[in-house]
N, C-alpha and C positions, 0 to 999 in steps of 0.2 A: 595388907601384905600381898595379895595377888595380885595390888596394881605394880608393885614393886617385880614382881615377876615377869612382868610384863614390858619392864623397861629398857631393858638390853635388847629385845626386838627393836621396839620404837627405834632407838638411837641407833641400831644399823639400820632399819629401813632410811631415815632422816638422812647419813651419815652415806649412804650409797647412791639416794637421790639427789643429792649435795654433789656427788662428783659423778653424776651425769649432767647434771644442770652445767658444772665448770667445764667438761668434756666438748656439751654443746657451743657453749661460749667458744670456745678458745676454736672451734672449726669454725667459726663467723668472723667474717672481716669485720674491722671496725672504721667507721665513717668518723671524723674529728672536726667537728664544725667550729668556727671563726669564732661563736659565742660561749665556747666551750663544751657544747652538749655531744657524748659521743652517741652513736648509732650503731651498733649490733645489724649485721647485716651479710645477705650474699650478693657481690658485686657481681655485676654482668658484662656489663659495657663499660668503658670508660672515654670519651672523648673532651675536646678542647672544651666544652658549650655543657656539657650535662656527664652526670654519673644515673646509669641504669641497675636498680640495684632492688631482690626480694627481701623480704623479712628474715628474721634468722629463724627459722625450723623447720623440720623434713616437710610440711604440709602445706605450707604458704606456697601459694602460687600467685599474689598478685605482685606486679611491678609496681615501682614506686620510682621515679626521674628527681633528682635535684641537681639545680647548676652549680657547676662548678667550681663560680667565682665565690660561693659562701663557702665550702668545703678548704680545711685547713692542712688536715694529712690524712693518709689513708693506713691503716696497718692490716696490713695482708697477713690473712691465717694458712698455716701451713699445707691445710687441702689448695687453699687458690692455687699458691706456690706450685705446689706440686701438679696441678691439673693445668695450669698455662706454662710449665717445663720455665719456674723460677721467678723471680717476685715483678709481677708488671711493669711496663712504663709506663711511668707517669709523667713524663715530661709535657705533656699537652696537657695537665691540669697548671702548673707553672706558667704556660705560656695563656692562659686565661689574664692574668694579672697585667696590669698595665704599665709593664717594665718599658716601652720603647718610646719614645714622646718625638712629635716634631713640633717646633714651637717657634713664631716672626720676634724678634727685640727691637727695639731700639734704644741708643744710649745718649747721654748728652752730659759731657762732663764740661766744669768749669774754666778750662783752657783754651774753651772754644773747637774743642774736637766734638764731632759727631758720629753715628753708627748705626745702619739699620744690618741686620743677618736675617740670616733663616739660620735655624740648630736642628741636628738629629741629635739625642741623645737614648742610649741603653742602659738600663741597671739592672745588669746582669747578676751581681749580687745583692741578695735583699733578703732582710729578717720581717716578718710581717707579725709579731709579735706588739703585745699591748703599745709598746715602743718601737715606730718602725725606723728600721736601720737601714739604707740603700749606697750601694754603691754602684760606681760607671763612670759613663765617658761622654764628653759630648763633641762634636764637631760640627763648625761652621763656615759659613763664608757669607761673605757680606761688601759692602761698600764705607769707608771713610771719607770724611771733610775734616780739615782743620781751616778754620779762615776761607773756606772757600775751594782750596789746593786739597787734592786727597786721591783718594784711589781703591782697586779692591782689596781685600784681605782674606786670609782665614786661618781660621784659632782649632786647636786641637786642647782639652781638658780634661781633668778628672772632675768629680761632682759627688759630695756626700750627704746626703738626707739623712734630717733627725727629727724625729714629730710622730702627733698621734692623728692617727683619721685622715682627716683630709690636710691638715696644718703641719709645713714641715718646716726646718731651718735647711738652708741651702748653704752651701760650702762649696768654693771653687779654685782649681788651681788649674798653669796652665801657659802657653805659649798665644804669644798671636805673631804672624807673620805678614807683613804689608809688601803687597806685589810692586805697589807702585805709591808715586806721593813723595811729600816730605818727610812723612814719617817712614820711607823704605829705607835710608839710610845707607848705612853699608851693609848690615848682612839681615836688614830690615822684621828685626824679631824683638816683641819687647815681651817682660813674663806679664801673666795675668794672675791678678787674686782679688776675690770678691766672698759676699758674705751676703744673707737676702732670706726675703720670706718665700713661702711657695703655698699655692694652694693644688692640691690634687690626689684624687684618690688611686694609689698604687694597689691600692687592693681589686681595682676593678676596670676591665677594657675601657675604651672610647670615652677617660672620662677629662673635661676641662681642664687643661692647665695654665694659671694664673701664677707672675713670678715678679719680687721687685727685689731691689737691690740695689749695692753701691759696689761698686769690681775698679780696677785697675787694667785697660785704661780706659770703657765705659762709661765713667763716671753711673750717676742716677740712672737704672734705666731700666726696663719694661717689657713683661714680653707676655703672650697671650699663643695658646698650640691647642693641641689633646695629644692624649694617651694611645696608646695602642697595644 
C-alpha cells in the first residue's frame, strides 16, 4: 500500500523529465544523413566542404566536422532560427553534389555521319532519394562528317536521369543546329532524341562520368567527362 502512495510522485517526476528531455530535443538541430541516421545536434558552421557542429546539451563543448557530401537535409530548431535572424542557407550544402558535368563524345551512326563535341550539362533539379530523379540541360558544340563533307554544329537539350547510386537511365531531347556542311540545309536544324546508360555519382563532387547510348542523329556513341 505505501508503495502505491508513492506512485503519482514517480509518474510526475518521469512525466516532467519526459518533457524536458523533448524541450531539449526540439532546441537541437537535427543533422539527416544519406544512410538515414539522424543526429541531434548544435550546428555551427556550415560550408560547401564540411558541417561544424556540438553535441546536443548545455555542457558539451567538443566540436565535431562532418562533410557535407554524406549529409541529406538539415532541420533547423527554432533557437538556430531565431539567433541567425531566420532559417540558414543552405545552398552551399546543394552545391556539394555533382549537378554540373563537362563531358568529350563521339558518335558514329550508320549513314555514314560522324561527331565528336564537348557537353556542358547542369541538373539543376534533382531528387537524391533511394531513386535518383535528375533534371537539366545540356549544351554543345562540336564538328560533323558525312562522307567526308561536314562541318561545325551545336545542340542545345534537355536530359532526364533515372537510377540508383552510381547507374543511371539517360533520357534526351533536343535541337542540333549545323553551321555549315550538307546537313546545313536550309534552316540547318534537325530534332535530337536519344536514350543510354550513364555511370556517375550525382551524389558527390569531381566524380567520373561514363555514358553510351543510341540518340538521333549520333547514332552509337560515347562519351567519358566528370562532375563538378
Amino acid at each position: 500500500m505505501k508503495y502505491l502512495l508513492f506512485f503519482p510522485f514517480i509518474a510526475i517526476f518521469f512525466q516532467s523529465n519526459g518533457q524536458a528531455v523533448s524541450e531539449t530535443f526540439i532546441q537541437c538541430d537535427t543533422i539527416k544523413l544519406e544512410g538515414g541516421r539522424k543526429t541531434p545536434c548544435k550546428i555551427q558552421e556550415v560550408n560547401s566542404r564540411e558541417l561544424a557542429y556540438f553535441a546536443c546539451c548545455d555542457s558539451c563543448n567538443a566540436a565535431f566536422i562532418i562533410q557535407a557530401k554524406y549529409v541529406k537535409e538539415i532541420v533547423w530548431s527554432e533557437e538556430t532560427r531565431d539567433r541567425l535572424d531566420g532559417e540558414p542557407d543552405t545552398t552551399s550544402i546543394k552545391k556539394s553534389f555533382g549537378t554540373n558535368s563537362f563531358f568529350a563524345d563521339l558518335g558514329i551512326n550508320p549513314i555514314g555521319y560522324f561527331e565528336a563535341s564537348l557537353t556542358y550539362e547542369s541538373l539543376p533539379s534533382h531528387n537524391l532519394e533511394n531513386l535518383h530523379k535528375a533534371i537539366g540541360y545540356q549544351i554543345s558544340a562540336g564538328t560533323y562528317a558525312v562522307w567526308g563533307d561536314g562541318g561545325p554544329f551545336v545542340r542545345a537539350s534537355a536530359v532526364y536521369l533515372l537510377g540508383k547510386k552510381n547507374h543511371h537511365l539517360e533520357f534526351n531531347g533536343g535541337l542540333t543546329g549545323f553551321l555549315n556542311g550538307d546537313l546545313a540545309g536550309i534552316n540547318g536544324l534537325s530534332p535530337l532524341a536519344g536514350f543510354g546508360y550513364r555511370f556517375q555519382s550525382i551524389r558527390r563532387p569531381h566524380s567520373p562520368v561514363f555514358r553510351v547510348g543510341i540518340s538521333w542523329p549520333q547514332g552509337l556513341h560515347f562519351g567519358l567527362g566528370f562532375s563538378f
